[in-house]
C-alpha positions as CSV (number, residue, x, y, z in Angstrom):
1,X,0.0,0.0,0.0
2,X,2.9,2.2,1.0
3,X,4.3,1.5,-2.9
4,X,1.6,2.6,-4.5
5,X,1.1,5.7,-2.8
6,X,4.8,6.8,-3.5
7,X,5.3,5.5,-6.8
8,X,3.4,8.7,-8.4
9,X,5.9,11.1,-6.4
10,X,8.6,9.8,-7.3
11,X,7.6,9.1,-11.0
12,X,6.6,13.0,-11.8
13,X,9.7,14.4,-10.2
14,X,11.8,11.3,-12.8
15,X,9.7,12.5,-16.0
16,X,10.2,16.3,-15.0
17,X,14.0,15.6,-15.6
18,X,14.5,13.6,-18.5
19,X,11.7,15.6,-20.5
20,X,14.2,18.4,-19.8
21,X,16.8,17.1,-21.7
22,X,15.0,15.1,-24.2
23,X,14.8,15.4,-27.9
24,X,10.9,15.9,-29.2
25,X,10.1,13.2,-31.7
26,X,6.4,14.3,-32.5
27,X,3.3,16.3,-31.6
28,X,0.1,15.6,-32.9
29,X,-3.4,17.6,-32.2
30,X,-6.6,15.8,-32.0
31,X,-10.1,17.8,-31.8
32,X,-12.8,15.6,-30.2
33,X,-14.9,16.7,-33.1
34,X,-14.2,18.9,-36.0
35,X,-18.3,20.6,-36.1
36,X,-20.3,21.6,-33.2
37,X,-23.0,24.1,-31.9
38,X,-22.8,27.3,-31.1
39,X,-22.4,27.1,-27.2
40,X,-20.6,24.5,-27.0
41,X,-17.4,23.5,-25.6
42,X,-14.6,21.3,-27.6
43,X,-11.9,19.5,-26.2
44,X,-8.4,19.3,-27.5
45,X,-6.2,17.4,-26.9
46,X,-2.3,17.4,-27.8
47,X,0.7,14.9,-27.7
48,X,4.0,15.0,-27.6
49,X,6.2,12.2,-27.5
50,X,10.3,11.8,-27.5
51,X,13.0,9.4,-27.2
52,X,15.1,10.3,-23.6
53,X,18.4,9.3,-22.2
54,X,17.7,8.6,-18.5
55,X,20.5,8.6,-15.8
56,X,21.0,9.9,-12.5
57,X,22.5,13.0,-13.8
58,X,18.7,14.2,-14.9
59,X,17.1,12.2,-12.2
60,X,18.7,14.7,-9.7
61,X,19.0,17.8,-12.0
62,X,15.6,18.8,-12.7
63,X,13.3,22.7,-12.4
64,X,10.0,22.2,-12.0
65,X,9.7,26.0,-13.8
66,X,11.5,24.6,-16.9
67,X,8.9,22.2,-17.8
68,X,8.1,22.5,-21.4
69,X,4.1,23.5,-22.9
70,X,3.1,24.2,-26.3
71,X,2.6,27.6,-27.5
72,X,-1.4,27.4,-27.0
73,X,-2.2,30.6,-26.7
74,X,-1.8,30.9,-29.8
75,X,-5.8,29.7,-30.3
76,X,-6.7,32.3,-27.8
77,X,-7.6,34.8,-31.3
78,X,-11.1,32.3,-32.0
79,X,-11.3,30.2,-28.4
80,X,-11.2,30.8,-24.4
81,X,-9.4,28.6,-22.7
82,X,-12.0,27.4,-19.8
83,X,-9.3,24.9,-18.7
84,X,-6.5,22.1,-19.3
85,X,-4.8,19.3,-18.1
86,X,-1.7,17.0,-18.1
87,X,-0.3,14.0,-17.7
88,X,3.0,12.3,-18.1
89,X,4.3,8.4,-19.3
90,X,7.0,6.4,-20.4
91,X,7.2,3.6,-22.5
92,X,9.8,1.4,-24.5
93,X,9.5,1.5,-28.5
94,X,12.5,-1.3,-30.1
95,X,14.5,-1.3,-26.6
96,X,14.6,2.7,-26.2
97,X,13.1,4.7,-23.6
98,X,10.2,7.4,-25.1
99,X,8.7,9.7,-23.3
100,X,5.0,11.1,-24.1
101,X,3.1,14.3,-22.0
102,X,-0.8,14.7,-23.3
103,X,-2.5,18.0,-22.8
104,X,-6.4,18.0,-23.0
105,X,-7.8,21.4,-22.6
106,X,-11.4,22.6,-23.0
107,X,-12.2,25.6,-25.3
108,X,-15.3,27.6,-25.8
109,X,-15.6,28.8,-29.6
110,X,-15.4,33.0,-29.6
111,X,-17.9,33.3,-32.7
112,X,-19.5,31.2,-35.6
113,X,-18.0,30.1,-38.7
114,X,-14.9,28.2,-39.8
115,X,-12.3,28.6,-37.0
116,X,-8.7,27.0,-37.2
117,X,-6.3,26.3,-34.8
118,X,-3.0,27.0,-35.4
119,X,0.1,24.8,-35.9
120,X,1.6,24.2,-32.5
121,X,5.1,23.8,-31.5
122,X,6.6,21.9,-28.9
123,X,11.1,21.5,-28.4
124,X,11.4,21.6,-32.2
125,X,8.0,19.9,-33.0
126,X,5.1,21.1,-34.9
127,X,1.7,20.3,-35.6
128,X,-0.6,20.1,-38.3
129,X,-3.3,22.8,-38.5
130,X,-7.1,21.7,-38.0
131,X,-10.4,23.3,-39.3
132,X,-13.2,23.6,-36.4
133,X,-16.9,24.6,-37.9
134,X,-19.1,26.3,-35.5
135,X,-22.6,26.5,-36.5
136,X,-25.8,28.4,-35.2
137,X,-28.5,26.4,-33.7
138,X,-29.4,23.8,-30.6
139,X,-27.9,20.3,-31.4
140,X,-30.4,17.6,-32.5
141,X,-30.4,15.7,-28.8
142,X,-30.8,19.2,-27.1
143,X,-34.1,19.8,-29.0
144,X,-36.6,22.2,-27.5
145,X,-34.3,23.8,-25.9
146,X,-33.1,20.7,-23.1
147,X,-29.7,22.3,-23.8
148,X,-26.8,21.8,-20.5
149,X,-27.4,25.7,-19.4
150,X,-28.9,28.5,-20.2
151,X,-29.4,32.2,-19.2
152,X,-32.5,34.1,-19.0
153,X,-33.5,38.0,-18.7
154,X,-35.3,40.5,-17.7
155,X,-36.9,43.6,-16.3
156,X,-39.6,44.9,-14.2
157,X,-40.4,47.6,-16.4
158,X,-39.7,48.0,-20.6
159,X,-38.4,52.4,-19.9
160,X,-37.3,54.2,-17.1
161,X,-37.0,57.9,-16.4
162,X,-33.2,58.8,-15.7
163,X,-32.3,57.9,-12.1
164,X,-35.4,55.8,-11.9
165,X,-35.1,52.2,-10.4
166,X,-35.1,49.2,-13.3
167,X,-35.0,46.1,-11.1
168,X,-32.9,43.4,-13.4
169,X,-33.3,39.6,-12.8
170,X,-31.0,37.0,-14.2
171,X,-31.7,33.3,-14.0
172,X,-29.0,30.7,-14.7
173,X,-30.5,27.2,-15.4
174,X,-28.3,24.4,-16.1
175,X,-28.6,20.5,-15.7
176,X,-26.2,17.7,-13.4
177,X,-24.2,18.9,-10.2
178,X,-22.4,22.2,-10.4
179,X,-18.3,21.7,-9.8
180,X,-17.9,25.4,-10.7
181,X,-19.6,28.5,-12.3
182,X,-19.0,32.3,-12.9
183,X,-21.7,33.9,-13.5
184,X,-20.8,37.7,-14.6
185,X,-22.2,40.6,-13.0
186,X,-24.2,43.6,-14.8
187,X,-21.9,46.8,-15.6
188,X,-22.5,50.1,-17.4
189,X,-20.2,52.8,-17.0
190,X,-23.7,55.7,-17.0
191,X,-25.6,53.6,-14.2
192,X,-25.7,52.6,-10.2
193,X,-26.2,49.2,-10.1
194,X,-27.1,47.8,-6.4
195,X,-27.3,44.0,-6.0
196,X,-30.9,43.2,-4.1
197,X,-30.2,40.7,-1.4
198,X,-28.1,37.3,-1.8
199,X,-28.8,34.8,-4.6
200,X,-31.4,31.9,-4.5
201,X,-31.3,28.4,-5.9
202,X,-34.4,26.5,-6.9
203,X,-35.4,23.9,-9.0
204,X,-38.0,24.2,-12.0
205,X,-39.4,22.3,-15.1
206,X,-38.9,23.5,-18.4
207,X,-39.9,22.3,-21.7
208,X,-40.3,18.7,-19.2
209,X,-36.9,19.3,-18.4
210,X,-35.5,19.7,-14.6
211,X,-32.9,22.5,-14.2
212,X,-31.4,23.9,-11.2
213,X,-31.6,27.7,-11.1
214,X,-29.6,30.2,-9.7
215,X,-31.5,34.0,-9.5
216,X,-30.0,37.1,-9.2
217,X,-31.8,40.5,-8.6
218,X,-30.3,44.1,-9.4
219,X,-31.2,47.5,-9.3
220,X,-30.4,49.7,-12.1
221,X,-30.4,53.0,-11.6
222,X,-29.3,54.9,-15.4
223,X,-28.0,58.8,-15.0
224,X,-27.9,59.6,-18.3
225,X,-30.9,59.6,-20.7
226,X,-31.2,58.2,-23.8
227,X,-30.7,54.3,-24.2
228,X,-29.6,51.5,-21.7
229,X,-27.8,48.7,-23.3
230,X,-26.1,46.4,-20.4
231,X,-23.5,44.3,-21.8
232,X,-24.0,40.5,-22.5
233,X,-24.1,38.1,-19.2
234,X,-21.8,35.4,-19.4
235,X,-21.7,32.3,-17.6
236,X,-18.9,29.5,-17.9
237,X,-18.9,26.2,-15.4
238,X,-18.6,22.5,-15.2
239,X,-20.8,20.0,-14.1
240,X,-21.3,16.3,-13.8
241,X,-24.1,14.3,-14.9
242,X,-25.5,11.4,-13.6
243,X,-22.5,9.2,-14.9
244,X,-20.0,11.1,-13.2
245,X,-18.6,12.7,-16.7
246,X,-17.7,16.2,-16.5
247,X,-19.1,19.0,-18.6
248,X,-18.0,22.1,-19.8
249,X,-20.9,24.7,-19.6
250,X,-20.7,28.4,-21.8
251,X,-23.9,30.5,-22.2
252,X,-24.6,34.0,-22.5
253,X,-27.6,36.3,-22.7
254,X,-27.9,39.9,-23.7
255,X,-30.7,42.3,-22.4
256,X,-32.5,44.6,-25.0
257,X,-32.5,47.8,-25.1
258,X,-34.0,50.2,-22.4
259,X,-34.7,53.6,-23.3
260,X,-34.5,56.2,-20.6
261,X,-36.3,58.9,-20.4
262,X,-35.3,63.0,-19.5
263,X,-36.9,64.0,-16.4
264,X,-40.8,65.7,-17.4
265,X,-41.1,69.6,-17.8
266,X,-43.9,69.3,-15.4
267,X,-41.7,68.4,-12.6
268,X,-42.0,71.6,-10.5
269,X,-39.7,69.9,-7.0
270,X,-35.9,71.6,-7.0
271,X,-34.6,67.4,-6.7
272,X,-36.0,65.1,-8.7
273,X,-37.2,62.1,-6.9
274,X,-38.8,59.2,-9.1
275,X,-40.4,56.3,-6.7
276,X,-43.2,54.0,-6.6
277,X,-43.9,55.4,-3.1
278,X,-43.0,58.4,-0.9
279,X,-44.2,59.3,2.6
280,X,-43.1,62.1,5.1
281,X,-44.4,61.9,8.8
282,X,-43.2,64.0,11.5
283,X,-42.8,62.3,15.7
284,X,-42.5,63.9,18.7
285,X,-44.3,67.3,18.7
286,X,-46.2,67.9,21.8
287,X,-49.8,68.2,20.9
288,X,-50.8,70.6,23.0
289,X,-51.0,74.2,21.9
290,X,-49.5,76.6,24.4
291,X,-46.3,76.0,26.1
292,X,-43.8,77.5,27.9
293,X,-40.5,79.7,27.0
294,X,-37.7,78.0,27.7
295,X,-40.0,74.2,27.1
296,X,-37.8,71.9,25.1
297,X,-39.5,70.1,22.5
298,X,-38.5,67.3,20.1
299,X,-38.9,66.7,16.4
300,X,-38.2,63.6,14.0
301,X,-39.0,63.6,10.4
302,X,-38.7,60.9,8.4
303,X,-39.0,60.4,4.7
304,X,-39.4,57.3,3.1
305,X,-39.3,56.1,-0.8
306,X,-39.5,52.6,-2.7
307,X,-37.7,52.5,-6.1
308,X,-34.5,54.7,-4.3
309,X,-31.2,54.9,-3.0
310,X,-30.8,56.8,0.9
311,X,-28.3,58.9,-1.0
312,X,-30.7,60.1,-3.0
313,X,-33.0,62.2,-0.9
314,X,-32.7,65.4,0.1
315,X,-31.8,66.8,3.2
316,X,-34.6,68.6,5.6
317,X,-34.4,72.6,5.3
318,X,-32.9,73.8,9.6
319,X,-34.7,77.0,8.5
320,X,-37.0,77.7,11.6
321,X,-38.8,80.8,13.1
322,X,-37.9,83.6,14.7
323,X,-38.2,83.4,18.5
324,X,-37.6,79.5,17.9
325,X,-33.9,78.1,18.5
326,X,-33.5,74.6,16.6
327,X,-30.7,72.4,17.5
328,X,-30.3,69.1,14.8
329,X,-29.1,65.8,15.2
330,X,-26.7,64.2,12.4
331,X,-29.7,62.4,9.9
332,X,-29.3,58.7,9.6
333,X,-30.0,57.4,6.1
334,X,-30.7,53.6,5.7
335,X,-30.9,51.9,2.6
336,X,-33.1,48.3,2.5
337,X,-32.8,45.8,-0.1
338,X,-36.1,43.9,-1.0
339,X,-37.1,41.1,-3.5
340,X,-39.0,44.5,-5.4
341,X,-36.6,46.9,-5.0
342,X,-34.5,49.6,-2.8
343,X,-36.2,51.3,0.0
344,X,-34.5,53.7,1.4
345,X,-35.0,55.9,5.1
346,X,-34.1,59.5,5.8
347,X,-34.5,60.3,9.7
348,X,-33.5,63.6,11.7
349,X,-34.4,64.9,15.1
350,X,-34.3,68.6,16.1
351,X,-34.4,70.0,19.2
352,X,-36.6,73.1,19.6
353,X,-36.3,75.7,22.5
354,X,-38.9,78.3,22.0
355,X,-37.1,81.7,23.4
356,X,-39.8,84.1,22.8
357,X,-43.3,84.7,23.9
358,X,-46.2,85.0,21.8
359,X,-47.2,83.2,18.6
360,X,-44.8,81.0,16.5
361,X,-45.4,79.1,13.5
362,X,-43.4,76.3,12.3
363,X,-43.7,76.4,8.7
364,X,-45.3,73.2,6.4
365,X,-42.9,71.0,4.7
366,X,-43.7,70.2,1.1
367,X,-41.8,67.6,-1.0
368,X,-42.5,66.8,-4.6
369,X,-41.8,63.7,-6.2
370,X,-42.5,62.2,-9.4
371,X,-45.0,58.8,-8.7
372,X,-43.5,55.8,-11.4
373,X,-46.9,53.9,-11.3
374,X,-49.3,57.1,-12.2
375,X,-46.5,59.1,-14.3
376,X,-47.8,62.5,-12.4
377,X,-46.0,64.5,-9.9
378,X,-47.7,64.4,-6.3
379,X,-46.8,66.1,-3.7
380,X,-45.5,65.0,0.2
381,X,-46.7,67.6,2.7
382,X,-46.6,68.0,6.6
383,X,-49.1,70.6,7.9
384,X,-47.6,74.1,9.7
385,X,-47.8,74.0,13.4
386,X,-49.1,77.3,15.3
387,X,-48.0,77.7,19.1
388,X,-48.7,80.3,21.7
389,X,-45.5,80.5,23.8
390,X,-46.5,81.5,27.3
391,X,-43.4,82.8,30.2
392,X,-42.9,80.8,32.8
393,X,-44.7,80.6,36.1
394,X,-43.1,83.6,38.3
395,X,-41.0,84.7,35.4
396,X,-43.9,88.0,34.9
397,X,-43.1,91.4,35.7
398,X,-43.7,92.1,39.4
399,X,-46.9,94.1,39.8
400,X,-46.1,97.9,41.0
401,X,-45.8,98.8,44.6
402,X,-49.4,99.9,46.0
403,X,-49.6,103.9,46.7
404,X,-49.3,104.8,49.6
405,X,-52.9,105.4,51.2
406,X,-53.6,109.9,51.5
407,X,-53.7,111.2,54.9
408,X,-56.4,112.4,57.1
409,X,-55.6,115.9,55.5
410,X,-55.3,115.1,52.1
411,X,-58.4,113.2,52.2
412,X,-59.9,116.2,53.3
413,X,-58.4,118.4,51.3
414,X,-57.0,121.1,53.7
415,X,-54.6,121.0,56.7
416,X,-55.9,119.9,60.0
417,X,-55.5,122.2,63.1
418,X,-56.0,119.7,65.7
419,X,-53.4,118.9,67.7
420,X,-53.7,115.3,68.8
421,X,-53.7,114.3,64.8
422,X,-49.9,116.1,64.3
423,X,-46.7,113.8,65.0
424,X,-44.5,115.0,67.8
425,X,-41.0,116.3,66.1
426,X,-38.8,114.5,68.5
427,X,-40.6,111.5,68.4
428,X,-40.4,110.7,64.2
429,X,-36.9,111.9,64.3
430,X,-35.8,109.2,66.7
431,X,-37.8,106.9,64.8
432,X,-36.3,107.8,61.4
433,X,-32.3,107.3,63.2
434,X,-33.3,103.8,64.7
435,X,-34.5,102.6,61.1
436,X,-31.2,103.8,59.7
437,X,-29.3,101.9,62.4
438,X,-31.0,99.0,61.6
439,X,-30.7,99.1,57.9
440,X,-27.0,99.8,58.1
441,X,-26.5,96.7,60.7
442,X,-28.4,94.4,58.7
443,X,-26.6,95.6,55.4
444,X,-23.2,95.2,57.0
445,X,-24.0,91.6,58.3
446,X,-25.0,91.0,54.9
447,X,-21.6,92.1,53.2
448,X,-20.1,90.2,55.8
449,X,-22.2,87.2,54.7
450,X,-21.3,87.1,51.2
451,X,-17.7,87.4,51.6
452,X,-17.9,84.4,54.2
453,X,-19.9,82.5,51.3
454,X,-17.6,83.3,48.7
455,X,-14.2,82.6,50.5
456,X,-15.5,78.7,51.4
457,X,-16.9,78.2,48.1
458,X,-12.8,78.8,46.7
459,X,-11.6,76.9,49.4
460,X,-13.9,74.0,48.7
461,X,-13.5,74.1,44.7
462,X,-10.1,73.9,45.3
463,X,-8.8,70.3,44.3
464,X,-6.7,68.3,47.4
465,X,-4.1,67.0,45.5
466,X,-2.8,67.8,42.0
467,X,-4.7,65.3,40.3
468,X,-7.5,66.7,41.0
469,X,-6.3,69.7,40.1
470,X,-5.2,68.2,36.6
471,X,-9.0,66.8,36.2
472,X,-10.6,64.7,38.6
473,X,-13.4,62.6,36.8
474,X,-14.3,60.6,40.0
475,X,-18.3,60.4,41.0
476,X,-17.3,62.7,44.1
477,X,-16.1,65.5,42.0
478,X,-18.7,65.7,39.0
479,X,-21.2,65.6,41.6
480,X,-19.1,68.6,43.3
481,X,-19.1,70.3,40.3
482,X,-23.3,69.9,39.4
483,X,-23.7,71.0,42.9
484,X,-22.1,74.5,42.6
485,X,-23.6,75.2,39.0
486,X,-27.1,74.0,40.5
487,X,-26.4,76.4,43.3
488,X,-25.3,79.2,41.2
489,X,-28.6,78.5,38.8
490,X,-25.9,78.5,35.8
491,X,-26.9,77.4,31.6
492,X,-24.2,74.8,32.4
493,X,-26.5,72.5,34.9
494,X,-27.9,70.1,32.5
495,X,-24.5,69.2,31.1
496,X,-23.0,68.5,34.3
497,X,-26.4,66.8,35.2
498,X,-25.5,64.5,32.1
499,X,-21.9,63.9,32.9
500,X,-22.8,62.6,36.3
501,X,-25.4,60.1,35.3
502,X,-23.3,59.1,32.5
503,X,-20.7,58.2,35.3
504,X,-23.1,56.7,37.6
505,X,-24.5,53.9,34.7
506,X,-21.7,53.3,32.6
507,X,-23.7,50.3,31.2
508,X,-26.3,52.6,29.5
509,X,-25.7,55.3,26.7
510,X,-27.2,58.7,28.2
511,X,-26.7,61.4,26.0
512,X,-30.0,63.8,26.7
513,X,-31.9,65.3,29.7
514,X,-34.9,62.8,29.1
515,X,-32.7,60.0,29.4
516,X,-31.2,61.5,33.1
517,X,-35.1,62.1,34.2
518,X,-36.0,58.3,33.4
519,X,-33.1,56.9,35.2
520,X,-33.2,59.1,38.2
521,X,-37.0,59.2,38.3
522,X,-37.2,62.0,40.5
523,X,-40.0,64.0,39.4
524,X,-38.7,67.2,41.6
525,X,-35.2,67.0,39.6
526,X,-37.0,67.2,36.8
527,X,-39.5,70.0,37.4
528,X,-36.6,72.2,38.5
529,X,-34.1,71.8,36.0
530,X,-37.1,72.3,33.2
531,X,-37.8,75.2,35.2
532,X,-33.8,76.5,35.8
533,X,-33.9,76.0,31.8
534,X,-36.7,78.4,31.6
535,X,-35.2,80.8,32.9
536,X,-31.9,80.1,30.9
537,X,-33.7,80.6,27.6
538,X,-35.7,83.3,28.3
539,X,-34.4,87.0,26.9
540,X,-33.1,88.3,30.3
541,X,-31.4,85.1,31.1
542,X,-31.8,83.7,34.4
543,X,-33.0,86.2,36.8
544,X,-30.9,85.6,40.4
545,X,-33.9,86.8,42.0
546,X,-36.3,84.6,40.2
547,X,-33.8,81.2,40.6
548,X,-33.7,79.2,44.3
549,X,-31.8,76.7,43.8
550,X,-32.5,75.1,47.3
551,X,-35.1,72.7,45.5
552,X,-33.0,71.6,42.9
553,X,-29.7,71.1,45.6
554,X,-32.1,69.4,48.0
555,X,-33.6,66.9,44.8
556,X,-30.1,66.1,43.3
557,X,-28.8,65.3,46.9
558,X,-31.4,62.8,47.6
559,X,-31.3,61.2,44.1
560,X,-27.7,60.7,45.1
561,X,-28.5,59.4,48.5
562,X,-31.1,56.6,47.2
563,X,-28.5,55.7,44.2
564,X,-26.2,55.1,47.0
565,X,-27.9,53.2,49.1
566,X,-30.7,51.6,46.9
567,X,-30.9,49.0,44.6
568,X,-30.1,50.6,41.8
569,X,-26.7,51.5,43.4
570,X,-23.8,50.2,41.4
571,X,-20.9,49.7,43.3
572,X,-20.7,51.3,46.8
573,X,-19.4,54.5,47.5
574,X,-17.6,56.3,50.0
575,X,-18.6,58.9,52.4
576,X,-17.1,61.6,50.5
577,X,-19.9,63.8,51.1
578,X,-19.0,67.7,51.9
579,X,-21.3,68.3,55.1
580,X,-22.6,71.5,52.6
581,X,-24.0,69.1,50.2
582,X,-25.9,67.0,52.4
583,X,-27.5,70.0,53.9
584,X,-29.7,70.7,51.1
């Protein structure tokens, strides 16, 4: 057993040597057939055979590289090569040692007609010439069309406008087990060409015949008018049939012409946007009509088409009204693949602070597009959206200091003469000095106050250690720093708010206030930060007299406290508490 599976090693390595230094003797080409079909393939095959002097000089002196092959590309000007083969013997002719190497090789005729292959040469060798007729037609034992393969076409619609969708489907059938197969994709250098989704395999009946069938779907989308002509799909394999024989398989299918169409006059839209379907909704808008200055609001439009590419639709206008500040996301396009076609997504959310009071209008939005089904433009439209803005609750002018109610005398009109009704001089002047004491005590005790406030609050944001100085991101110290900014009512709150939750769930993606009022649940956080925010966007800013920020401190504390010591509490922390924050 050992033998037999060595003897082939050791043979090819013996033949590679002495064909190197061998003399040719002869070399002969033999067609398996000098007439066949259009389609299909012929084999070849070619022998050469010389006398050789073998010794251990060659038997150890051999380059795989310096093998010899005929010169067969020279039938590569009427045949494709599809493939070849070799294989190597010795034999002895009148006591001396000839050598003989066969080449088969399988070629596909280029065109019709009377094609001739070439003398080939091979160490001093040539060949005869041979005449191969290629004729049109099915072969008479591949009659109604039972032929090994063939390729089928076509097309969802017979013309397109330009950059309209033409959804292309190619079917390969062909008989036996497949061994291999390229099957060429559609090209044009004037069109997009998306392939829908991965191939399928079935099997169907035709003509009584059973054929396996690969499909392919594509979406062609042409950018120049005028006409379409794809180039021919080609298909080249080999297959076995029930006997185990392997077959060479060479088809190829053109697709007519498509002509393609300018885009209408009566297209009034400034991009033009051919589908089967379009629709444009709107999320997220509050349906209530008044709301407050400062209120944030969310929008998402979406616009949706079938027969388009997501690259192909047109961004949303970030025009919006005065007294109105918009704020956009980055739009997410998305295009889907489908057995009819490309759908494809646009999607973009805005956030929109109102910073005015009165009434705002946020204008309609009006797409045109061109319907493929009708041939009319239509039009995609979301309604304009009127709001009364409203200020916020204690953000109204004060109302004016009552008047002072009119004396006795004034009342009367005239001066009154009698003495008990008249203020003793002494008596209002040492009232008047008392209430200017007073005032100037508590005015000084204020002062005082302030500057005691202001020196801890520098001694407390100071870092302990240069780390902290460098940037401390630890839980203690973005809670120190939302703290002070909540405490000082600054714009700056709800990103610090953010921060800290973002540090506090590191397992979730928080990246907006509605997120940070979900997770905290606190219903106080979030009715005084909507309210700090208010005041933020409103024209004057926030107002120091109109912000307390004891709520806010006394909310975010407690949050803290329960994610601390509740179960939503991550890992535990440790008292690092300043004494000020857990005052409240």
């Amino acid at each position: 057993m050992v033998n037999r599976l060595v003897f082939p090693f050791v043979l090819i390595p013996i033949l590679w040597a002495v064909l190197s230094s061998a003399s040719a003797a002869s070399l002969s080409v033999d067609p398996d057939r000098k007439r066949l079909y259009e389609g299909e393939v012929l084999t070849l095959t070619v022998k050469g055979s010389m006398e050789i002097d073998l010794n251990l000089s060659n038997l150890f002196d051999f380059d795989a590289s310096s093998l010899p092959q005929p010169d067969i590309e020279k039938v590569e000007e009427d045949f494709n090569i599809l493939g070849q083969n070799q294989r190597y013997s010795i034999r002895t002719v009148n006591g001396d040692m000839m050598g003989e190497v066969t080449w088969t090789y399988q070629l596909a005729p280029r065109q019709t007609g009377k094609l001739t292959i070439p003398p080939l040469e091979f160490r001093g060798a040539k060949s005869e010439p041979v005449t191969i007729e290629v004729v049109d037609g099915t072969p008479p034992d591949q009659a109604n069309n039972a032929r090994d393969s063939f390729i089928e076409l076509s097309t969802n619609k017979a013309s397109v406008y330009v950059q309209e969708e033409l959804v292309l489907t190619v079917k390969l059938f062909f008989n036996g087990s497949m061994v291999r197969g390229e099957l060429s994709e559609p090209s044009h250098p004037d069109a997009i060409i998306e392939t829908l989704g991965k191939q399928t395999e079935y099997n169907r009946y035709r003509d009584g015949v059973r054929y396996r069938v690969v499909e392919r779907r594509y979406a062609i989308f042409p950018q120049q008018p005028g006409e379409l002509n794809i180039p021919a799909i080609r298909f080249e394999g080999q297959t076995r049939d029930a006997a185990g024989r392997l077959r060479f398989l060479r088809d190829s299918k053109e697709l007519f012409p498509v002509p393609v169409e300018d885009i209408p006059d009566s297209f009034t839209g400034d991009t033009w946007l051919p589908a089967t379907r379009l629709t444009l909704s709107e999320s997220g808008l509050t349906s209530e009509r008044v709301i407050d200055a400062g209120q944030n609001l969310s929008r998402t439009l979406t616009l949706s088409a079938e027969g388009l590419p997501a690259a192909a639709l047109p961004p949303f206008s970030n025009e919006t009204p005065e007294g109105i500040r918009a704020y956009p996301e980055t739009p997410e396009r998305s295009t889907v693949p489908t057995e009819e076609g490309l759908t494809a997504q646009l999607e973009q959310t805005v956030a929109l602070v109102p910073v005015k009071t009165g009434e705002v209008t946020l204008p309609e939005i009006r797409i045109p597009w061109w319907d493929t089904k009708t041939d009319t433009q239509k039009m995609a439209v979301i309604p304009a959206h009127r709001f009364t803005v409203q200020p916020v609750a204690g953000q109204a002018a004060s109302p004016p200091e009552p008047a002072p109610e009119p004396s006795e005398n004034e009342a009367t009109g005239g001066a009154t003469t009698d003495p008990q009704t008249m203020p003793e001089t002494g008596t209002a002047t040492d009232t008047d000095w008392t209430w200017k004491l007073l005032a100037l005590i508590l005015l000084t005790g204020w002062i005082a106050t302030v500057v005691v406030w202001w020196w801890h609050a520098r001694q407390t944001s100071k870092p302990a250690d240069p780390a902290a100085r460098a940037g401390d991101e630890s839980e203690k110290a973005l809670f120190r720093v939302l703290w002070e900014s909540a405490r000082a009512g600054a714009p700056e709150t709800s990103g610090h708010l953010v921060r800290w939750v973002q540090h506090c769930y590191p397992e979730r993606t928080v990246v907006s206030l509605e997120e940070v009022y979900q997770l905290l649940g606190s219903e106080q956080v979030e009715r005084e930060m909507r309210r700090l925010q208010a005041l933020t966007f409103s024209q004057n800013g926030a107002d120091a007299e109109q912000w307390h920020s004891e709520s806010l401190v006394t909310a975010l504390t407690d949050c803290r406290q329960q994610m601390k010591t509740g179960p939503a509490a991550r890992n535990p922390l440790p008292a690092l508490y300043p004494d000020e924050l857990n005052a409240g």
